[in-house]
C-alpha positions in Angstrom: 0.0 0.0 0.0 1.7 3.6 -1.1 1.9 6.2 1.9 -0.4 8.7 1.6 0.7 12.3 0.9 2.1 13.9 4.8 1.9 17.4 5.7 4.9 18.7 6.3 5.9 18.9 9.6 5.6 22.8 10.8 9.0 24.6 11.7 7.8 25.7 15.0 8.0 22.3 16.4 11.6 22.0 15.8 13.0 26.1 15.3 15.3 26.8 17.7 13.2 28.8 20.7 13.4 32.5 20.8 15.0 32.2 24.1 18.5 30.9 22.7 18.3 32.9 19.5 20.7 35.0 21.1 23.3 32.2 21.5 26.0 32.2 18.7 25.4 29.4 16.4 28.7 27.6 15.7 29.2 24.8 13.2 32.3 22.7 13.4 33.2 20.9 10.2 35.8 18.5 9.8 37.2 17.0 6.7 38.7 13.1 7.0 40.5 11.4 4.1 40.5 7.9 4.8 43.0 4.8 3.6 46.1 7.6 3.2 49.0 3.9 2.5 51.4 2.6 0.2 49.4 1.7 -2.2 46.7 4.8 -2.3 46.2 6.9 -5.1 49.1 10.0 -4.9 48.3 11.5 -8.0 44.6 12.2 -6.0 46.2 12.8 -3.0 49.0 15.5 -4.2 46.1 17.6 -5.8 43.7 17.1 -2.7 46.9 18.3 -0.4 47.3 21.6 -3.0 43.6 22.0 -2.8 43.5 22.5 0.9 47.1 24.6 1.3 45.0 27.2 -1.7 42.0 27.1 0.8 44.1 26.5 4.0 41.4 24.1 5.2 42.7 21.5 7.5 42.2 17.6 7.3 42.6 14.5 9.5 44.2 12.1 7.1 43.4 8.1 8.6 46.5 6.7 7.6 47.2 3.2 6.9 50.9 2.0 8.9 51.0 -1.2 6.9 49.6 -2.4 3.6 49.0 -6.4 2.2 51.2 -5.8 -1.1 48.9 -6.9 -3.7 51.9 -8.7 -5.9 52.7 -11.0 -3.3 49.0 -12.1 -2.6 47.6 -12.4 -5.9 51.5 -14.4 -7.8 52.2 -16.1 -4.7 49.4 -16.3 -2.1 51.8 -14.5 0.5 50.9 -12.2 2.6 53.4 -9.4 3.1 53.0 -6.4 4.9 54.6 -3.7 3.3 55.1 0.0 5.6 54.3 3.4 5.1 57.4 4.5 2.6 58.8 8.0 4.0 58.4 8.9 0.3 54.5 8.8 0.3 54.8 10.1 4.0 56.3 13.2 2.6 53.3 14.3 1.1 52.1 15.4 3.7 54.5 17.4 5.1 53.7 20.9 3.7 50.1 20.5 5.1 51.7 19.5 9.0 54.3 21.9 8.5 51.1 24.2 7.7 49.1 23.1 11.2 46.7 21.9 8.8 46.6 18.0 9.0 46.9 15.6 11.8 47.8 11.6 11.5 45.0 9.5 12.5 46.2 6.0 13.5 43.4 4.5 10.6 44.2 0.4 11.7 47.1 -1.9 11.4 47.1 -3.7 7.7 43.0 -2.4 7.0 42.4 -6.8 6.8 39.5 -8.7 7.5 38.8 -11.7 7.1 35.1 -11.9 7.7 33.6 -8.5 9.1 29.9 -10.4 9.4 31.9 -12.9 12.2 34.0 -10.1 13.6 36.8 -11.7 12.1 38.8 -8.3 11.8 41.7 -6.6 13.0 39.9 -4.6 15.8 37.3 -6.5 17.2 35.8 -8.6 20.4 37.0 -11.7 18.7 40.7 -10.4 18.6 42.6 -10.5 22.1 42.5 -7.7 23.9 46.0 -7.8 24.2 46.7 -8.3 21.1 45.0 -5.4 19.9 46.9 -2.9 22.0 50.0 -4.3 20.2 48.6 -3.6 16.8 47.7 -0.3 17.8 51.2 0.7 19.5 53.1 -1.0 16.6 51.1 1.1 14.1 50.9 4.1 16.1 54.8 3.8 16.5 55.6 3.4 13.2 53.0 6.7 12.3 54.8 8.9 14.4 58.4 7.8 13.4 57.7 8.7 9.4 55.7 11.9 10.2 57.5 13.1 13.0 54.4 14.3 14.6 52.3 12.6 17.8 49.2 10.6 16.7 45.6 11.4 18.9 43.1 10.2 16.8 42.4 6.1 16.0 39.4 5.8 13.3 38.7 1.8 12.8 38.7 0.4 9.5 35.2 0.3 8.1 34.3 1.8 11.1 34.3 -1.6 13.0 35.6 -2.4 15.8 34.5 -3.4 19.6 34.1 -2.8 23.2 37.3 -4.2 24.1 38.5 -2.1 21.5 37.7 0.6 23.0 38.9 0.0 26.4 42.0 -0.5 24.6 41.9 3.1 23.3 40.7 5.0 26.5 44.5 3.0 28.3 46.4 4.0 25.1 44.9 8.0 25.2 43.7 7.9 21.9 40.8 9.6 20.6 37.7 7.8 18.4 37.0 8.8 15.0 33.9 6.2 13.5 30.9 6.0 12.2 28.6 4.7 14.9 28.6 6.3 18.9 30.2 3.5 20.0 31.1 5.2 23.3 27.3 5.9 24.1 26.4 2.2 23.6 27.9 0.9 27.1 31.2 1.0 26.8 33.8 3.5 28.8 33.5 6.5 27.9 36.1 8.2 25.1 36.2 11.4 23.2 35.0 10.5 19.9 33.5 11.9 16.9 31.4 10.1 13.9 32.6 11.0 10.2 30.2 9.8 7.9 28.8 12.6 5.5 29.8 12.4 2.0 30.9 14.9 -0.4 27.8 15.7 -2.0 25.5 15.3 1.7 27.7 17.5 3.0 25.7 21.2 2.0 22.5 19.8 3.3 24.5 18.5 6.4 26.1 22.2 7.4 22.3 23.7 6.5 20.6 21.7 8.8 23.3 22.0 11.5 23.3 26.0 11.3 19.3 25.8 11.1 18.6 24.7 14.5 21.2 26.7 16.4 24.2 25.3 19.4 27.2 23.7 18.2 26.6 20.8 15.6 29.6 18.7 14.1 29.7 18.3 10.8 32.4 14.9 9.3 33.1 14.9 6.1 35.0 11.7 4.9 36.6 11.7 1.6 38.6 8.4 0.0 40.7 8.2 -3.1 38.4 6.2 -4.7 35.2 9.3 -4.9 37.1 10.7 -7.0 36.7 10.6 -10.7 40.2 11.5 -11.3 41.9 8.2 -9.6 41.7 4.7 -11.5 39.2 2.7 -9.4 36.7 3.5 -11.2 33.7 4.2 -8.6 34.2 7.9 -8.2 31.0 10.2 -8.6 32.8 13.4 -8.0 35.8 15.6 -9.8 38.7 17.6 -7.9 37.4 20.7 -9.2 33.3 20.1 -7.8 35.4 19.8 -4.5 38.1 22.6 -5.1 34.6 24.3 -5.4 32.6 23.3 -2.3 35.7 23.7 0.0 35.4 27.4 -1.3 31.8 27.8 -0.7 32.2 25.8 3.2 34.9 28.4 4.0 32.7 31.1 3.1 29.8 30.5 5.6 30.3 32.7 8.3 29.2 30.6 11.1 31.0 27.2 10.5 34.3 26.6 11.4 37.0 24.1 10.0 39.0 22.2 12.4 41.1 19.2 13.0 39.1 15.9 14.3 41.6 15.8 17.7 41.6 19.6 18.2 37.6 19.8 18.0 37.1 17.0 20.4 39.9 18.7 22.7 37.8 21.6 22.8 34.7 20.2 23.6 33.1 21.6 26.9 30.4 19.1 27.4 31.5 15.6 28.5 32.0 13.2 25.5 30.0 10.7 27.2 27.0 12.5 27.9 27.3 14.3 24.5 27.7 11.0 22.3 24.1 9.7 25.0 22.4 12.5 23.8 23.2 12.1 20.3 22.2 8.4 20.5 19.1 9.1 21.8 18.1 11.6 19.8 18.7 8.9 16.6 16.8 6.5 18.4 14.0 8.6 18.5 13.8 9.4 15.3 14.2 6.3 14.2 10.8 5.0 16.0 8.3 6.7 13.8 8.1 6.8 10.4 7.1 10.4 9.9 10.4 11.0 11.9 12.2 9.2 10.0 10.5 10.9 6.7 10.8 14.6 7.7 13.9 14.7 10.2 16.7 12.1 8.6 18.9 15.0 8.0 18.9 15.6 11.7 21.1 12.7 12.1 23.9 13.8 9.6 25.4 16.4 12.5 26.6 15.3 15.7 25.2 17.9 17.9 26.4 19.2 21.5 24.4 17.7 24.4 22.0 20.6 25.1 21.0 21.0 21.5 20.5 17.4 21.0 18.5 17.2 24.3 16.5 20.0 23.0 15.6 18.5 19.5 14.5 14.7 21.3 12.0 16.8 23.0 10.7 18.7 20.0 11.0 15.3 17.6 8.6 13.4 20.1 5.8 15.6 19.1 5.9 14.3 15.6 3.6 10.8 15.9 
């Protein structure tokens, strides 16, 4: 049976109040290039790094310490891990040199064997112990090519598991996903989702300056968007990004940042903020009308207050 035709639901319901109209809205958005290794596209990469020195936008690159070298796998069913050459690590360098990057540990080797069974690098079925020497040998290896500390861990395909993050809270790294894992019973950790794509991004920084607070906005860009690199699957050029960067920066009420610096900066806790932000997901998630009208509410991760505020509002719409 087709849904019948829905009023829209009326912007009083979900407006900001006229009693915190007078608070500055602030919009933090943060760019992430995942999958920065060995073996990623640096043709993309060195006109994505000249992109953001012209704009002087900064990015969290998730970097890759180790790579499965494809010859070895597919001639001789080996599998070698091959490290980050200082060569590809140099890329980077004018960007850090710039304060406009940070290194995000982005996994060991980026394997999995089955994802469905937890059968990954970072995961409840992996040792705890053995995680933390993953992480440490990655982290270690990060810091000695760049020259710079590492704050930020962002699992591979966003996957990984409690134990994992108990694991990150003893090693004083921050989260970087796609879920809140932090919120869903395990300890807390500063984190920040980064899931928008290029193209949601505009209707991601509208909706976060519409309803007023502080709203984080992740972008997360990957070689492979990108019509310009030779995977094939990219749905958007260098220059449609060259362009939206320039029209981000423009908006006088958001504010580019680094991942680690943003969640530094934070003055709610990053438990009760990532709670909040759960909740108020969950709740729109239980009706369909919610679902319908307010899905874009869920692209910004919002500070605890304004998230609190929009659960309330939401729960009005049946």
């Amino acid at each position: 049976m087709e849904d019948r035709p829905q009023p829209p639901v009326p912007s009083s319901i979900l407006d900001p109040p006229s009693s915190i109209l007078c608070v500055k809205t602030v919009v933090i958005h943060l760019l992430r290039y995942d999958d920065f290794s060995a073996v990623s596209d640096g043709a993309v990469e060195e006109k994505l790094i000249g992109l953001l020195l012209k704009h002087r936008v900064p990015c969290t690159f998730g970097v890759i310490p180790f790579v499965c070298a494809p010859e070895s796998l597919l001639a001789a069913g080996d599998v070698k891990l091959t490290p980050l050459p200082g060569a590809k690590a140099g890329l980077l360098k004018p960007l850090l040199q710039a304060g406009l990057a940070e290194i995000a540990l982005h996994g060991f080797a980026h394997l999995a064997l089955a994802p469905v069974r937890g059968l990954q690098e970072f995961s409840d079925r992996m040792p705890l112990e053995t995680q933390r020497q993953l992480i440490r040998r990655g982290k270690g290896l990060l810091e000695s090519v760049f020259g710079t500390k590492v704050r930020l861990f962002v699992p591979p395909w966003n996957r990984l598991g409690r134990s994992t993050l108990v694991v990150l809270r003893e090693e004083g790294l921050f989260l970087s996903g796609g879920e809140l894992e932090a919120a869903q019973g395990g300890p807390e950790i500063g984190q920040l989702p980064c899931v928008t794509s290029i193209r949601e991004t505009d209707r991601a920084l509208a909706t976060a300056r519409r309803f007023g607070g502080q709203g984080w906005v992740g972008t997360v860009l990957h070689d492979y968007d990108f019509k310009e690199s030779d995977l094939g699957a990219g749905d958007v050029t260098l220059a449609e990004l060259d362009a939206a960067v320039s029209r981000w920066k423009g908006l006088a009420d958001v504010e580019p940042r680094l991942i680690s610096d943003a969640i530094s900066a934070t003055a709610d806790g990053q438990g009760g903020r990532a709670l909040a932000n759960l909740i108020l997901r969950e709740t729109i998630s239980a009706r369909r009308l919610r679902r319908k009208f307010m899905s874009e509410v869920r692209t910004v991760y919002w500070d605890a207050a304004t998230a609190g505020r929009l659960t309330r509002r939401i729960r009005f719409i049946p």
